[in-house]
KOLLO-419756 format. One record per residue (C-alpha): residue number from 1; residue in three letters; y, z, x. Coordinates in steps of 0.2 Angstrom, whole numbers, padded with zeros to 4 digits. Each point is the difference from the previous one (the first is absolute). Example, Ala and Ser with C-alpha at 12.3 -4.5 7.8 and 13.67 -1.06 7.14 Angstrom:
n  res  v  w  u
1  Ala  -0022  0039  0062
2  Ser  0017  -0003  0006
END
This chain:
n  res  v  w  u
1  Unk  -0066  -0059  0034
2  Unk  -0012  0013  0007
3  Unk  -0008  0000  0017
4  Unk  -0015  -0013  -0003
5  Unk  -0011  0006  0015
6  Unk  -0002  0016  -0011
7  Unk  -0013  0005  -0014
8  Unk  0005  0013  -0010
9  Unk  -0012  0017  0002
10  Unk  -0009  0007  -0016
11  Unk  0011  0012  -0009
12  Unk  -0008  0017  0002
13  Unk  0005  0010  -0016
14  Unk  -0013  0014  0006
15  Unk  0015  0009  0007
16  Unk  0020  -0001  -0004
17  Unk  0009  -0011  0012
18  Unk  0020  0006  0004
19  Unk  0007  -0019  -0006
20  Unk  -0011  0003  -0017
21  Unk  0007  0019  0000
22  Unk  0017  -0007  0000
23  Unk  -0001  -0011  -0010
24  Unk  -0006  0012  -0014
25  Unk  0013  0011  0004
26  Unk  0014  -0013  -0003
27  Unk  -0009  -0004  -0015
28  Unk  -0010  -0016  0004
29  Unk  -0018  -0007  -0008
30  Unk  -0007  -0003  0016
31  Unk  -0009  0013  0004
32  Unk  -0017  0010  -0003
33  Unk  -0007  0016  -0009
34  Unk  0000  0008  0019
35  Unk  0017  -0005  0004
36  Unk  0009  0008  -0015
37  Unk  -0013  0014  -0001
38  Unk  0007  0007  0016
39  Unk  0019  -0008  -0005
40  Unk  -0002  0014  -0014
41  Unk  -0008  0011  0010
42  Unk  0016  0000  0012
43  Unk  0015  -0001  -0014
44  Unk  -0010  0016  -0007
45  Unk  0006  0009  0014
46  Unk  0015  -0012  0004
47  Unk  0007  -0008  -0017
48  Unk  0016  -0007  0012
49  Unk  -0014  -0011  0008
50  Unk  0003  -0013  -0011
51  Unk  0018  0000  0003
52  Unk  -0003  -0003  0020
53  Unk  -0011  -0013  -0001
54  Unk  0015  -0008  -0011
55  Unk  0013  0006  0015
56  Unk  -0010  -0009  0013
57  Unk  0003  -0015  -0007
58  Unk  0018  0004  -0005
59  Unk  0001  0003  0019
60  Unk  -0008  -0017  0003
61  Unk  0015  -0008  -0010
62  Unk  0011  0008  0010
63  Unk  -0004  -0003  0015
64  Unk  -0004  -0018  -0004
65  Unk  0017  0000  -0007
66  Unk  0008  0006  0016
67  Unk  -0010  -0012  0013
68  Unk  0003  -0018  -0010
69  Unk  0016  0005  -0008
70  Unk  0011  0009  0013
71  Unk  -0010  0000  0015
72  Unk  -0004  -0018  0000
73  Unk  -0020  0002  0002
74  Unk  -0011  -0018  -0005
75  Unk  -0016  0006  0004
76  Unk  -0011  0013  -0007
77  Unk  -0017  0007  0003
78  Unk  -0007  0012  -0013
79  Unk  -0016  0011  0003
80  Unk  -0008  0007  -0011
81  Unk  0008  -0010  -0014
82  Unk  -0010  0009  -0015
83  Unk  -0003  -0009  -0017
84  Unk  0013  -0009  -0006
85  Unk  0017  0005  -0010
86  Unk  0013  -0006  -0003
87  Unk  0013  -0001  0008
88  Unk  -0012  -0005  0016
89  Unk  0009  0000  0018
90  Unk  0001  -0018  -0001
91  Unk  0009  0000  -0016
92  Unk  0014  0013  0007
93  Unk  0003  -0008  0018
94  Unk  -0002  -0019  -0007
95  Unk  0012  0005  -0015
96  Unk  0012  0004  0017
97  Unk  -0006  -0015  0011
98  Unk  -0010  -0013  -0010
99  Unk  -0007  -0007  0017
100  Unk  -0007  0016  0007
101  Unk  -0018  0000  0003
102  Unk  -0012  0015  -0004
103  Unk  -0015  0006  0003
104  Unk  -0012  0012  -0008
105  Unk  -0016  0010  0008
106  Unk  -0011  0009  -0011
107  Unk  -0020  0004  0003
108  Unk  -0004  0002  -0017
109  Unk  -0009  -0013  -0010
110  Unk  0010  0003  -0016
111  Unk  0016  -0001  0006
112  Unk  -0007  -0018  0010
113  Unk  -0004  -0006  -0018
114  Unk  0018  0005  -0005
115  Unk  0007  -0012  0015
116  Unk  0005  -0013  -0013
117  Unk  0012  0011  -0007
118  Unk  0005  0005  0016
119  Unk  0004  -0018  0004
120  Unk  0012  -0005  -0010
121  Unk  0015  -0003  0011
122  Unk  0013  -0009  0001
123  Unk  -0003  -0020  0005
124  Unk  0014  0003  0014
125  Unk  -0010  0013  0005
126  Unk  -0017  0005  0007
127  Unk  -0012  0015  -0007
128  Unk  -0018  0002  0007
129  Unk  -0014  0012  -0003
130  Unk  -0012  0006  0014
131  Unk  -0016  0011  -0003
132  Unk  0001  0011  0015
133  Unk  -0002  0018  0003
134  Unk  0014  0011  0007
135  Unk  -0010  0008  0011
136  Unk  -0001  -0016  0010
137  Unk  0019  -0006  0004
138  Unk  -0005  -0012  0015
139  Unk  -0012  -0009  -0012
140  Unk  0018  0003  -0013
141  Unk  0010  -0009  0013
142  Unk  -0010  -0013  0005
143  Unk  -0002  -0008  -0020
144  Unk  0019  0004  -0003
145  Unk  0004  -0010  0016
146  Unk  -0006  -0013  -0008
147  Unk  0013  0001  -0013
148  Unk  0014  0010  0006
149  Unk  0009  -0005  0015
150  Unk  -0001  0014  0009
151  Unk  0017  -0005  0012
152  Unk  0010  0004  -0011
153  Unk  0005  0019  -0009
154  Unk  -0014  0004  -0013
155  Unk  0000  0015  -0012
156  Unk  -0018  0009  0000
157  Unk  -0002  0013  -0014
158  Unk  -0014  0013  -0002
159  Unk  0004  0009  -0016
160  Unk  -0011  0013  -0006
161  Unk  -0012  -0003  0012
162  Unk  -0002  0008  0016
163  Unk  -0004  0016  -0008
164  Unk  -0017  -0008  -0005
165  Unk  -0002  -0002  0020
166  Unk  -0005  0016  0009
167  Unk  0006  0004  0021
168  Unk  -0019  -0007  0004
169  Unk  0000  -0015  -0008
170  Unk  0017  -0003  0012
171  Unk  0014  0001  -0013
172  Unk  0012  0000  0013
173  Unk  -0007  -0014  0011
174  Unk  0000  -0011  -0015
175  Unk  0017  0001  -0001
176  Unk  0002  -0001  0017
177  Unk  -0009  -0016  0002
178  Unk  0010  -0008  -0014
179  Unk  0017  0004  0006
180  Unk  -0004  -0006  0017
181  Unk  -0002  -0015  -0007
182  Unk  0014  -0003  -0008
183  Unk  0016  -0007  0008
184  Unk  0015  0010  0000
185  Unk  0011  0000  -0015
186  Unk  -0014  0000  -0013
187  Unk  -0005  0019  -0010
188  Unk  -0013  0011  -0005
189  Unk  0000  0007  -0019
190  Unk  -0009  0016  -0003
191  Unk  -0005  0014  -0012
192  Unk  -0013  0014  0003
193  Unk  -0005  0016  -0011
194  Unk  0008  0013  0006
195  Unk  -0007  0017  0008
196  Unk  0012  0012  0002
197  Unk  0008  -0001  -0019
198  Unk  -0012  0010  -0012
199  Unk  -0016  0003  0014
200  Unk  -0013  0008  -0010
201  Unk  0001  -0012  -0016
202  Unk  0001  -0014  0012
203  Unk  -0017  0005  0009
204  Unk  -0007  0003  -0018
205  Unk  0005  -0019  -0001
206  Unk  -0008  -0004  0018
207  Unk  -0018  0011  -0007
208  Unk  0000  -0010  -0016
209  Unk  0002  -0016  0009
210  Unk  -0014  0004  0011
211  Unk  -0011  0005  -0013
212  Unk  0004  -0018  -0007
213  Unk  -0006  -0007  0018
214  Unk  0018  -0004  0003
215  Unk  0008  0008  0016
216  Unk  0018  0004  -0001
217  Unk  0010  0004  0014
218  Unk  0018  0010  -0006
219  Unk  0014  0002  0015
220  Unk  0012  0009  0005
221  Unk  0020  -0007  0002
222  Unk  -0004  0002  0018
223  Unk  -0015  -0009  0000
224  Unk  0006  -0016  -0012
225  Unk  0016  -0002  0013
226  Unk  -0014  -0004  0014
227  Unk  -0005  -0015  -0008
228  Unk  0018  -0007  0004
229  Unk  0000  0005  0019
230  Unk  0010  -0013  0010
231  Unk  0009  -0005  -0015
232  Unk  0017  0002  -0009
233  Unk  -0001  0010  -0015
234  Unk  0011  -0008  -0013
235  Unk  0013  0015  -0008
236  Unk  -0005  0009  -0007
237  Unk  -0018  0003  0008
238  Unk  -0014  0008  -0006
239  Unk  0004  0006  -0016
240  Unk  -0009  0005  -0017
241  Unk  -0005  -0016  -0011
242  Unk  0015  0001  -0012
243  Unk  0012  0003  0013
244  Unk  -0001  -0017  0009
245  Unk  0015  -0011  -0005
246  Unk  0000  0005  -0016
247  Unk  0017  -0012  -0004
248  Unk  -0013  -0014  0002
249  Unk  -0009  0007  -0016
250  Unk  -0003  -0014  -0015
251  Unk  -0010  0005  -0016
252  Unk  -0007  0016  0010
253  Unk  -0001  0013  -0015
254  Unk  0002  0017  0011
255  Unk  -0001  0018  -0009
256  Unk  0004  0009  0016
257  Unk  -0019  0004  0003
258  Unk  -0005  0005  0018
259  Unk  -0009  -0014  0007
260  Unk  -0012  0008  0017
261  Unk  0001  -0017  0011
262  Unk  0013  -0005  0012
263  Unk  0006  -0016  0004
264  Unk  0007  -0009  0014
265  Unk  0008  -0019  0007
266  Unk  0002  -0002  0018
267  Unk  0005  -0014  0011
268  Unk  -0009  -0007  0017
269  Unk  0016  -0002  0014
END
């Protein structure tokens, strides 16, 4: 079930909203005129954009994949789930573990009217939904502590997020104050829009976004291999989308398209 003690906002469709964004671009209903008027906007000048937003989620699967199946992870927190599809990271990590216990974060109201297809877990197992924004991971923490035991390893992913969260806004101290928090043996899962790949089509991206009152925040491989300071890179680092354990690939459909976002799994000692 979802967190009780919280109302759901209004839905603002006055301006596009990155879950709704997505989810056009992975060819969902649930989103608005605004949203998939700056989708298009942005496969215009990048027509692979589709096929990233697919790969972030291939990614998911094959990290999720890695953590329940080989590495042995039971616990998994999720922010910045997006709306719903399927396979959800519950659906991969219980299909490994039926008694692992999942939670998802989101702050936007159409993915909290989503939770119920979010929930469907296993009985052995536990899947939660918490309407919480990312930009606040103490309040984060403290709801998921009521769900997770946080003694014990737990896998927190941020896919396809952070580079909707500028310097200012403390990008880096969100993840800080997360992985502090955790105890050792558990992970962080991250993918982030890359700056170094194609530079003037990708601040082409970042001027469209702002024009849609979205701010996106591209970064370097440099910059992306911060966000794991202090922890243990799992081989083979901080790589290109695609290039993460691609053995533990099932029903991806790859054309060898460049995808711009890296992607990278480490482990707290």
């Amino acid at each position: 079930m979802t967190d009780p003690s919280l109302a759901p906002p209004a839905i603002d469709t006055s301006k596009p909203h990155p879950a709704r964004v997505y989810d056009w671009y992975l060819g969902g209903k649930d989103n608005y005129p605004v949203d998939e008027a700056l989708a298009r906007q942005i496969t215009t000048m990048e027509p692979s954009a589709r096929y990233g937003a697919r790969h972030n989620r291939w990614f998911m699967h094959r990290a999720t994949r890695m953590l329940a199946a080989r590495l042995g992870v039971r616990q998994f927190l999720d922010i910045g789930t997006g709306i719903p599809t399927e396979p959800n990271l519950h659906r991969v990590a219980q299909t490994a573990a039926p008694e692992t216990s999942v939670v998802y974060v989101d702050n936007d109201p159409i993915v909290l009217a989503h939770a119920a297809a979010l929930l469907r877990g296993t009985p052995e197992g536990v899947t939660r939904y918490l309407q919480a924004d990312a930009r606040e991971p103490r309040k984060i923490l403290e709801l998921a502590g009521t769900i997770l035991d946080f003694d014990r390893p737990v896998a927190v992913s941020l896919i396809a997020l952070l580079h909707f969260i500028p310097d200012e806004q403390g990008a880096y101290d969100i993840i800080r104050t997360l992985v502090d928090a955790l105890p050792s043996g558990s992970y962080l899962v991250l993918s982030q829009l890359a700056s170094d790949y194609d530079p003037e089509r990708t601040k082409q991206a970042v001027d469209m976004y702002a024009a849609g009152g979205v701010t996106l925040v591209p970064r370097s491989r440099e910059e992306m291999t911060k966000f794991f300071a202090g922890l243990e890179l799992l081989d083979p680092g901080v790589v290109w989308l695609p290039d993460w354990h691609p053995e533990l690939a099932v029903d991806e459909e790859r054309d060898g398209t460049a995808v711009p976002l890296y992607a990278g799994v480490a482990r707290k000692p």
